[in-house]
Backbone as XML, in Angstrom:
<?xml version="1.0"?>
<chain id="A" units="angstrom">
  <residue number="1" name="UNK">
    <atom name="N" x="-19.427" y="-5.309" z="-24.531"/>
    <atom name="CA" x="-17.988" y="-5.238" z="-24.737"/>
    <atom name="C" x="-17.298" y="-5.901" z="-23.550"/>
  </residue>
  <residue number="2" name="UNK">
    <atom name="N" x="-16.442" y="-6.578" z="-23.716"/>
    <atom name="CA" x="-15.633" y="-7.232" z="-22.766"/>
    <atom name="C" x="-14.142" y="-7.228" z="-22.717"/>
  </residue>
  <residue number="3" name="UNK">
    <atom name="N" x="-13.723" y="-6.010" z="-22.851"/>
    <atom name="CA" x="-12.595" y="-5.166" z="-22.915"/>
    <atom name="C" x="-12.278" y="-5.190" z="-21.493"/>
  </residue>
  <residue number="4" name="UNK">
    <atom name="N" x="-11.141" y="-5.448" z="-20.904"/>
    <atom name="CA" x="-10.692" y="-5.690" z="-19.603"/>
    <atom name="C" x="-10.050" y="-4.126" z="-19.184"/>
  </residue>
  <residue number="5" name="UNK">
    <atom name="N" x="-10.137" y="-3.109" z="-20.355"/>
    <atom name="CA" x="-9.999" y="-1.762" z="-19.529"/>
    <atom name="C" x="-11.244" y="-0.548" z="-20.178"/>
  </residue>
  <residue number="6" name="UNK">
    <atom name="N" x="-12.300" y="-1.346" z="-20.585"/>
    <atom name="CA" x="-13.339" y="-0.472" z="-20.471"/>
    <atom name="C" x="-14.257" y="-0.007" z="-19.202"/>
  </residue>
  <residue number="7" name="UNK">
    <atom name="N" x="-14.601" y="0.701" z="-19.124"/>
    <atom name="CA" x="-14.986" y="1.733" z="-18.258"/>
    <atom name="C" x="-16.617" y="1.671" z="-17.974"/>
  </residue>
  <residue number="8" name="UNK">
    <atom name="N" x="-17.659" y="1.296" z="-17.096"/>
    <atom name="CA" x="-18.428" y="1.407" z="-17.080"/>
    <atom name="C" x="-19.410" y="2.537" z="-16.518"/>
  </residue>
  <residue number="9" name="UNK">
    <atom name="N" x="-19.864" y="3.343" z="-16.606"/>
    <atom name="CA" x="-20.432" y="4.699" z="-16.099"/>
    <atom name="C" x="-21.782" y="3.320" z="-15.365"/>
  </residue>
  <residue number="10" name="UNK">
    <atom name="N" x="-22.090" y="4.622" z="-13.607"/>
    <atom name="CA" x="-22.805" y="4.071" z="-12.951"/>
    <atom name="C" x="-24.082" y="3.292" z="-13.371"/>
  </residue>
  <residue number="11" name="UNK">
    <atom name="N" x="-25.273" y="3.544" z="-14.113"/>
    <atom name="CA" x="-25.899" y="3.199" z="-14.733"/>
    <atom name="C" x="-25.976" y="1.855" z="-15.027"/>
  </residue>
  <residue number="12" name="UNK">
    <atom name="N" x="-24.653" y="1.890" z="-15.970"/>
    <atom name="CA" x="-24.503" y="0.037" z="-16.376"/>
    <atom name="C" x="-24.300" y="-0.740" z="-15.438"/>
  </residue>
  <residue number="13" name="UNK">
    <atom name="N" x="-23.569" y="-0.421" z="-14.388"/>
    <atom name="CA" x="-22.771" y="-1.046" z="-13.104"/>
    <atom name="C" x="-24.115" y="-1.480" z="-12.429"/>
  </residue>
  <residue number="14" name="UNK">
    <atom name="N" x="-24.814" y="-0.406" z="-12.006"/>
    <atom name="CA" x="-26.458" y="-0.960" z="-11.460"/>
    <atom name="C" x="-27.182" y="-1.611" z="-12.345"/>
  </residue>
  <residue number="15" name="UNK">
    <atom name="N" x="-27.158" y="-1.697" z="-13.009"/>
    <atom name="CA" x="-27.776" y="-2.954" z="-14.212"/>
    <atom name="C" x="-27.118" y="-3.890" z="-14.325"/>
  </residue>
  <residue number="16" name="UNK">
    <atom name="N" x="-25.375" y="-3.949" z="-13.850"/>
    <atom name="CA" x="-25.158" y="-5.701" z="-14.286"/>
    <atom name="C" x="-24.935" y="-6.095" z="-12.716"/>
  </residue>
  <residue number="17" name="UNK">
    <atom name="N" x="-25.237" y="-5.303" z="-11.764"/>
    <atom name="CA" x="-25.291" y="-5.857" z="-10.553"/>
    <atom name="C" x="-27.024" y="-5.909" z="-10.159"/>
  </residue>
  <residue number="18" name="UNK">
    <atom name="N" x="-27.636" y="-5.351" z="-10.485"/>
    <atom name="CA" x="-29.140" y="-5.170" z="-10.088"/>
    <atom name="C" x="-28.975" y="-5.028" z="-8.572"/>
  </residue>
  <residue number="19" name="UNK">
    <atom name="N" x="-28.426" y="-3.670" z="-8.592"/>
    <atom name="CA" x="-28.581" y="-2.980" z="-7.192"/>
    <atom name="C" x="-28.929" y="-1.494" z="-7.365"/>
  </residue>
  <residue number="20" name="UNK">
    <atom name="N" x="-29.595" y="-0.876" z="-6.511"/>
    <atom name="CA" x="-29.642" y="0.326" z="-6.229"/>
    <atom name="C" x="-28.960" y="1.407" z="-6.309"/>
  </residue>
  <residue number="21" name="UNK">
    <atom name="N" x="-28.757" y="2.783" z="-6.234"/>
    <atom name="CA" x="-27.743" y="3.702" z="-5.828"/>
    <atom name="C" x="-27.351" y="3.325" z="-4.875"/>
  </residue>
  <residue number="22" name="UNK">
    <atom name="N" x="-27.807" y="3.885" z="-3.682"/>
    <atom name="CA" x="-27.899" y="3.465" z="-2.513"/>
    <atom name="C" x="-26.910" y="2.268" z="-1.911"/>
  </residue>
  <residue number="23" name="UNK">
    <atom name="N" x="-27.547" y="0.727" z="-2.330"/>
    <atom name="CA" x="-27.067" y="0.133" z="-1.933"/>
    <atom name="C" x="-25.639" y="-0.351" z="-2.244"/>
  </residue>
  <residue number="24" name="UNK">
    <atom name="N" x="-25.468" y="0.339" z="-3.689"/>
    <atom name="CA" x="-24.077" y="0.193" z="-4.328"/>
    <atom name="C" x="-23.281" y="0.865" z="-3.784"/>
  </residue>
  <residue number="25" name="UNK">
    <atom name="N" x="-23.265" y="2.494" z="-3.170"/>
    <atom name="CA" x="-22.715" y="2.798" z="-3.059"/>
    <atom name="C" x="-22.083" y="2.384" z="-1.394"/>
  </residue>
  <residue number="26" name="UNK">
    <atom name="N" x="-23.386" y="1.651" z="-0.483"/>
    <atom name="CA" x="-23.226" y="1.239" z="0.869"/>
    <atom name="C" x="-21.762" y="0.356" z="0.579"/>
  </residue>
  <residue number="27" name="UNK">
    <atom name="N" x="-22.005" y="-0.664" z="-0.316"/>
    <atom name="CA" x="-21.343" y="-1.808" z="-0.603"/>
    <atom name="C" x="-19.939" y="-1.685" z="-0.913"/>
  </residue>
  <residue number="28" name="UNK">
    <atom name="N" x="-19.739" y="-0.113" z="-1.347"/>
    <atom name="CA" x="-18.377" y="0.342" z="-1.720"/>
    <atom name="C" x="-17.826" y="0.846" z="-0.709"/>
  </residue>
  <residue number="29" name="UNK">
    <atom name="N" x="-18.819" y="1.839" z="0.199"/>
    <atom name="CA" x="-18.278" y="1.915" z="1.993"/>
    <atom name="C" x="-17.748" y="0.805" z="2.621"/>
  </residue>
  <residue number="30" name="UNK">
    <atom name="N" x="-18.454" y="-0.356" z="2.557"/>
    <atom name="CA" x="-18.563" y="-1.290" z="3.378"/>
    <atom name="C" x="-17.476" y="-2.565" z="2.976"/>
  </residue>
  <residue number="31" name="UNK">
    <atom name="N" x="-16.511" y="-2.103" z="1.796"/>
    <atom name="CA" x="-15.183" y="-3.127" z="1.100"/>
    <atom name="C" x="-15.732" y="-3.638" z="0.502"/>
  </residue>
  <residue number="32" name="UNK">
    <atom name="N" x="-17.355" y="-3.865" z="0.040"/>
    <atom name="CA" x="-18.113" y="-4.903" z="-0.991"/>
    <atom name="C" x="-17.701" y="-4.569" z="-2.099"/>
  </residue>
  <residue number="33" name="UNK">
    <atom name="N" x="-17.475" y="-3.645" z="-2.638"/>
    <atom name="CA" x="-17.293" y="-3.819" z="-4.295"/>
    <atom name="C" x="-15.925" y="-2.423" z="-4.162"/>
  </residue>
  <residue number="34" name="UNK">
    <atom name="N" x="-15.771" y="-2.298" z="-5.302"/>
    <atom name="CA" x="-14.259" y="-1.411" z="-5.559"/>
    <atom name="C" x="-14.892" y="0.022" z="-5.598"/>
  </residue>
  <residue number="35" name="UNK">
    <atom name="N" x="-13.851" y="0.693" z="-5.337"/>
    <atom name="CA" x="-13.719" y="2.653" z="-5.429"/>
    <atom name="C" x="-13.819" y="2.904" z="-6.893"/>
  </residue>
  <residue number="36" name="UNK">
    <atom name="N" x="-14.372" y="4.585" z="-6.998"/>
    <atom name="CA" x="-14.851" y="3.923" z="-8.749"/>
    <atom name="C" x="-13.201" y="4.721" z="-9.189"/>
  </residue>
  <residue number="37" name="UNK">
    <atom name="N" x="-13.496" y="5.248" z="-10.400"/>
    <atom name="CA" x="-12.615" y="5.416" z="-11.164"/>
    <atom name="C" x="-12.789" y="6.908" z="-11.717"/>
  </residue>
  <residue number="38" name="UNK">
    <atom name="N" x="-12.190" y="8.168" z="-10.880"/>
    <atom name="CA" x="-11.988" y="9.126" z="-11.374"/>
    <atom name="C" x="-12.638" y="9.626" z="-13.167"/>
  </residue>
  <residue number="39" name="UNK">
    <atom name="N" x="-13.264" y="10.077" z="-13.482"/>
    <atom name="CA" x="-12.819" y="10.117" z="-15.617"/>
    <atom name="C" x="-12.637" y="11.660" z="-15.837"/>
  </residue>
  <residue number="40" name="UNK">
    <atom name="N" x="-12.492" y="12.453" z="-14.563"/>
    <atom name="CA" x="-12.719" y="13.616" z="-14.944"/>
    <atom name="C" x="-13.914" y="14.525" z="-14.383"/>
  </residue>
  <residue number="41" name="UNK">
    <atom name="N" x="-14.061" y="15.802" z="-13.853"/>
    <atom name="CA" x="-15.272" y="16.284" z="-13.656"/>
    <atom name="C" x="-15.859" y="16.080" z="-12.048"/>
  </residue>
  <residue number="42" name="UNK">
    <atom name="N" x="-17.385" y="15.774" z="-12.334"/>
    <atom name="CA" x="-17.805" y="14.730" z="-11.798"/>
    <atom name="C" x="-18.275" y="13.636" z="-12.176"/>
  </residue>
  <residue number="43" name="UNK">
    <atom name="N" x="-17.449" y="12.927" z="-13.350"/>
    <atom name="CA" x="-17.319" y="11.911" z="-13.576"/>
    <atom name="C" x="-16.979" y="10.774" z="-13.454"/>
  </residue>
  <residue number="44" name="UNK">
    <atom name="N" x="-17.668" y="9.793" z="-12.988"/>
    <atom name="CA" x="-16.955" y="8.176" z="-12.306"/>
    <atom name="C" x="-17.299" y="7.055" z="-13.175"/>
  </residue>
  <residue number="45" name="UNK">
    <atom name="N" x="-16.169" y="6.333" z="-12.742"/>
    <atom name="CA" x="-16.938" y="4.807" z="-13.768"/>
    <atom name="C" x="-16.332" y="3.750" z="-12.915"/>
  </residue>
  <residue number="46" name="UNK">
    <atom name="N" x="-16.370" y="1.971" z="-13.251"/>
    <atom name="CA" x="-15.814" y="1.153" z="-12.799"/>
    <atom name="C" x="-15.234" y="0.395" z="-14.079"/>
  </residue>
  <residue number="47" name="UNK">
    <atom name="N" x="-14.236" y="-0.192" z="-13.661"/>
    <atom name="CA" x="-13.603" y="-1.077" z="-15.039"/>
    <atom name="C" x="-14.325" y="-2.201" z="-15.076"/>
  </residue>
  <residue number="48" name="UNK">
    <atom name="N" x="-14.764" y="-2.292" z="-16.707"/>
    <atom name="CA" x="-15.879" y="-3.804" z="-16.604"/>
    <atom name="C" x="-15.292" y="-5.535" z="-15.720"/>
  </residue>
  <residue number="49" name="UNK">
    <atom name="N" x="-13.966" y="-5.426" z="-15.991"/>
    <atom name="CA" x="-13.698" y="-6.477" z="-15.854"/>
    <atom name="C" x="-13.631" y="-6.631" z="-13.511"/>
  </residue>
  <residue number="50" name="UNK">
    <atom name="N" x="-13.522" y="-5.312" z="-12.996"/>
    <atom name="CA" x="-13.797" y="-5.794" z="-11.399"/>
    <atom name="C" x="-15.306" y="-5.946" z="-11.301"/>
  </residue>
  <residue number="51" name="UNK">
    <atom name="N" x="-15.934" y="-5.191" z="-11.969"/>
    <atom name="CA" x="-17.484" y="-5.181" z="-11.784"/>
    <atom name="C" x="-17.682" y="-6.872" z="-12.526"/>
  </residue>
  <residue number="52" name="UNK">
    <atom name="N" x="-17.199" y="-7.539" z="-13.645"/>
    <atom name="CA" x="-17.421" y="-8.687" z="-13.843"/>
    <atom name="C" x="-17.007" y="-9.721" z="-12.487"/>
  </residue>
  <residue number="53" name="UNK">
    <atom name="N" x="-15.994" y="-9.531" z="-12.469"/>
    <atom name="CA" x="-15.177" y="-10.443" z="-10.944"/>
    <atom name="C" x="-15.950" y="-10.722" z="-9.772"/>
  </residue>
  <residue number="54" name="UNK">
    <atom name="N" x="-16.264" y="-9.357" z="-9.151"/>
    <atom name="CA" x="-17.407" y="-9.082" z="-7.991"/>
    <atom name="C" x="-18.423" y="-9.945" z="-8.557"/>
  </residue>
  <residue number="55" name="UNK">
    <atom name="N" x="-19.294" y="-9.657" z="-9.610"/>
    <atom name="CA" x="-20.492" y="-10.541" z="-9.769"/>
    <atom name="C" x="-20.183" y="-12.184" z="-9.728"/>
  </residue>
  <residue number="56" name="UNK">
    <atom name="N" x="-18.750" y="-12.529" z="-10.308"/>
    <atom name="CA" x="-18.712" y="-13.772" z="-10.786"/>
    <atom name="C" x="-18.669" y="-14.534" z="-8.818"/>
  </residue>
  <residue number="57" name="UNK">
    <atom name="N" x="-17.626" y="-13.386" z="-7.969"/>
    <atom name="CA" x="-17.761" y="-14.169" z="-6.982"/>
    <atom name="C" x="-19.185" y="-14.369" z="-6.083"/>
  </residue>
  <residue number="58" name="UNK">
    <atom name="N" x="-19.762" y="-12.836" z="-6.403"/>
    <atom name="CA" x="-21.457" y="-13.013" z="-5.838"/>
    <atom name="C" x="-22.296" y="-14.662" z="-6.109"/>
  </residue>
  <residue number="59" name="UNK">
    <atom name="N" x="-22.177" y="-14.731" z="-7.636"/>
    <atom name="CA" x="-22.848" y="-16.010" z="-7.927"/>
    <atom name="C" x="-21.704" y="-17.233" z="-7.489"/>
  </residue>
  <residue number="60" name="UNK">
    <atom name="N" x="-20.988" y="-17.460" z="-7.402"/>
    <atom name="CA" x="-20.052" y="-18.578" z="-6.865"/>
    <atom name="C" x="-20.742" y="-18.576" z="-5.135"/>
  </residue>
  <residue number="61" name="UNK">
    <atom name="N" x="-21.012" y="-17.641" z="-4.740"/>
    <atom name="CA" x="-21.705" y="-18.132" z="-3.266"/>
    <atom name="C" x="-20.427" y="-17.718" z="-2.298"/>
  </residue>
  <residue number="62" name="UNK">
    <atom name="N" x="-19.863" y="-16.656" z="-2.774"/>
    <atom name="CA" x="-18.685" y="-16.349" z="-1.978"/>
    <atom name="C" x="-19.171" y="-15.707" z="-0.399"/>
  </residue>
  <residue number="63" name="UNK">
    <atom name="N" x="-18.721" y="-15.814" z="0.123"/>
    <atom name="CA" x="-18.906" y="-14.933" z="1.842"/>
    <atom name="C" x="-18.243" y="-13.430" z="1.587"/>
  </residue>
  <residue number="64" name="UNK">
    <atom name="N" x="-19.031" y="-12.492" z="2.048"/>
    <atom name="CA" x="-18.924" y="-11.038" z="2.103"/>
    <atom name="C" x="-17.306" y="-10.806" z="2.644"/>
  </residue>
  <residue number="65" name="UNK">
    <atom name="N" x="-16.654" y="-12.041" z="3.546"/>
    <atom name="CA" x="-15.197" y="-11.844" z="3.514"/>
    <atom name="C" x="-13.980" y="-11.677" z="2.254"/>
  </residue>
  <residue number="66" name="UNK">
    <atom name="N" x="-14.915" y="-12.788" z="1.875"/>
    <atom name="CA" x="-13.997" y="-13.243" z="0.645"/>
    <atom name="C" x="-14.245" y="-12.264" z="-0.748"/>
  </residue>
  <residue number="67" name="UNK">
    <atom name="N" x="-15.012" y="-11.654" z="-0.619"/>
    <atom name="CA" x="-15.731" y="-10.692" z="-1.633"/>
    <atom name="C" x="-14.552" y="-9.451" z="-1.023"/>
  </residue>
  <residue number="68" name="UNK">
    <atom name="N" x="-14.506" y="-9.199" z="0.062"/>
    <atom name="CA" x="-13.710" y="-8.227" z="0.699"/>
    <atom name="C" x="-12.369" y="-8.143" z="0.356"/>
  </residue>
  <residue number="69" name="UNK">
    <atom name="N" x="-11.642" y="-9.679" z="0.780"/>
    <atom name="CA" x="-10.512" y="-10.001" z="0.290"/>
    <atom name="C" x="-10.259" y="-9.593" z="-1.588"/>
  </residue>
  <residue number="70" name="UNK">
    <atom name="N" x="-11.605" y="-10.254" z="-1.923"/>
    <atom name="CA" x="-11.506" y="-9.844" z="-3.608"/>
    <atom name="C" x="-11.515" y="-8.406" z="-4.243"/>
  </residue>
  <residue number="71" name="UNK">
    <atom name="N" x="-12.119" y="-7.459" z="-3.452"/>
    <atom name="CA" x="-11.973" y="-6.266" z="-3.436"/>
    <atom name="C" x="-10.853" y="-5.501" z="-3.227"/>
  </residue>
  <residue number="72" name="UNK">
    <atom name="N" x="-10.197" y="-5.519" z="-2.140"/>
    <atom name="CA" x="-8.596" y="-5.418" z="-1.662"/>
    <atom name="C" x="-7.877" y="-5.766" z="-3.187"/>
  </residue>
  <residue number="73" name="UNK">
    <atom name="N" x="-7.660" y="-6.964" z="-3.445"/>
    <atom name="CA" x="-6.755" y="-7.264" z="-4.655"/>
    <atom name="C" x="-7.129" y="-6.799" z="-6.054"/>
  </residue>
  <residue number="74" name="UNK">
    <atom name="N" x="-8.160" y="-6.300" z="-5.902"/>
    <atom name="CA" x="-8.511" y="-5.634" z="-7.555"/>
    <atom name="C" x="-8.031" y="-4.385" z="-7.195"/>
  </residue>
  <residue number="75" name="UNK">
    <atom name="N" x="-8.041" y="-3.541" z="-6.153"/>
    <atom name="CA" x="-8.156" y="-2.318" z="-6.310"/>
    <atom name="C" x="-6.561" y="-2.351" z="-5.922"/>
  </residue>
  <residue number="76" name="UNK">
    <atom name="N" x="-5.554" y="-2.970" z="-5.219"/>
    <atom name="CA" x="-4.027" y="-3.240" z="-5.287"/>
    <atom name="C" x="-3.938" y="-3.489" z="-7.002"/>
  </residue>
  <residue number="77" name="UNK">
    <atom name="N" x="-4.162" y="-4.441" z="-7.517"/>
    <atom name="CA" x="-4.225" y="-4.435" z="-9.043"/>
    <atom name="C" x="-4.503" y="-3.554" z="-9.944"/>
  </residue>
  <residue number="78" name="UNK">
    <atom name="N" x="-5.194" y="-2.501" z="-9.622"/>
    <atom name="CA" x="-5.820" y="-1.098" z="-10.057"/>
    <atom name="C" x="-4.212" y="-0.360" z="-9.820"/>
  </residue>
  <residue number="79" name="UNK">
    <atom name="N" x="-3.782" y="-0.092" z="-8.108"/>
    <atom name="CA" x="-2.915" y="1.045" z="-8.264"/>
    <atom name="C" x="-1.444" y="0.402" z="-8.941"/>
  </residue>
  <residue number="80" name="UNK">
    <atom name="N" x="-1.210" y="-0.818" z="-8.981"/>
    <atom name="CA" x="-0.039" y="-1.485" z="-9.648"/>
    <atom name="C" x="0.199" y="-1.183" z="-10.842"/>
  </residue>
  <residue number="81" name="UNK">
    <atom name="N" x="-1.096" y="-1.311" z="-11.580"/>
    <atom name="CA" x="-1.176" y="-1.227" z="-12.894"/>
    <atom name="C" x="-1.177" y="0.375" z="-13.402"/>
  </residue>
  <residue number="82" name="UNK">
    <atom name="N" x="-0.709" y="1.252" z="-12.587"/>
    <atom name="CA" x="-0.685" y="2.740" z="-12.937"/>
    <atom name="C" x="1.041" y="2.920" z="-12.701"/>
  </residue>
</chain>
């Protein structure tokens, strides 16, 4: 599905990034990828379309800055859009 406000539970997120717990969650400490998304509970997810973005800039050969910078503006785009 490529719904720009579907929701991905962790699972998928480590499968379309092929990363770890662990290292996913380092990467979210560290400004690499976005804060997840509340659903309730202890329930989290990420919206497919930042988890698409992040990957698209991973394979473009982006620098961990610019991945940073890209992170910052999705997740400003996240609280805008509320």
């Amino acid at each position: 599905m490529t719904d720009d406000y579907y929701i991905l539970r962790l699972p998928e997120v480590l499968k379309a990034r092929g990363r770890s717990k662990p290292s996913h969650y380092e990467d979210i400490q560290n400004g690499l990828f976005t804060r997840p998304v509340l659903l309730g509970g202890r329930s989290v997810g990420w919206p497919e379309a930042e988890v698409r973005a992040i990957n698209q800039a991973r394979i473009a050969g982006k620098t961990e800055d610019q991945i940073r910078d890209l992170v910052a503006q999705l997740e400003t785009m996240r609280r805008a859009a509320s």
